[in-house]
C-alpha positions, 0 to 999 in steps of 0.5 A: 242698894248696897250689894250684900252677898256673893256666889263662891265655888268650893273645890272638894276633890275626892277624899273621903273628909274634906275641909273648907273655909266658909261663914256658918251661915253660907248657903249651899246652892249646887254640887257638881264637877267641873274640870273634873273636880267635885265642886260645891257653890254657895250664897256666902254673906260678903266679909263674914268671917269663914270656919272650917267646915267638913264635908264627907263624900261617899260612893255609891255602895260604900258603907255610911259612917255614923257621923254622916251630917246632912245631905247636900248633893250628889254628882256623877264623874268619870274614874278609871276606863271611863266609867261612871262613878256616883258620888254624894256630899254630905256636911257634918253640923258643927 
C-alpha cells in the first residue's frame, strides 16, 4: 500500500497574521505550544504543492477583526512573569 499522507507541524509564533505554506487541502489536527511556541499539525497529502495560508492569533479580551476565518484551536502559553496567557488561532478562507 502505497503511503499516501504525512503528519507536518507548522511553527506560527505570536503575531498577530501569520503566513504559512500548506496544500489547500491539509487537515488541521492539533494546536498547541511547544518549546515554547504556538504550533499547529496537520494531515498534509505527500508532494501536493503548498499555498500560503494566513492564520490570525487572537488573545483572550483582544477585539475580533471582521476578517477572523474559522476557528481552529486554542492554546494556553506562558508570557511575562510567568503568567498565562490564552490564545486562539483562526484560518481565513482563501
Amino acid at each position: 500500500m502505497e503511503e499516501r499522507y504525512v503528519i507536518y507541524k507548522y511553527v506560527l509564533g505570536i503575531a498577530h497574521r501569520y503566513v504559512v505554506n500548506m496544500p489547500d487541502t491539509a487537515k488541521i489536527i492539533k494546536v498547541g505550544v511547544q518549546d515554547d511556541k504556538i504550533c499547529l499539525w496537520a494531515i498534509v497529502p505527500k508532494g501536493e504543492v503548498a499555498f500560503p495560508k494566513e492564520f490570525i492569533i487572537v488573545g483572550t479580551g483582544m477585539i475580533l477583526p471582521e476578517d477572523i476565518g474559522d476557528y481552529v484551536g486554542t492554546v494556553q502559553k506562558k508570557g511575562f512573569d510567568d503568567m498565562e496567557f490564552v490564545w486562539h488561532v483562526f484560518k481565513k478562507q482563501n
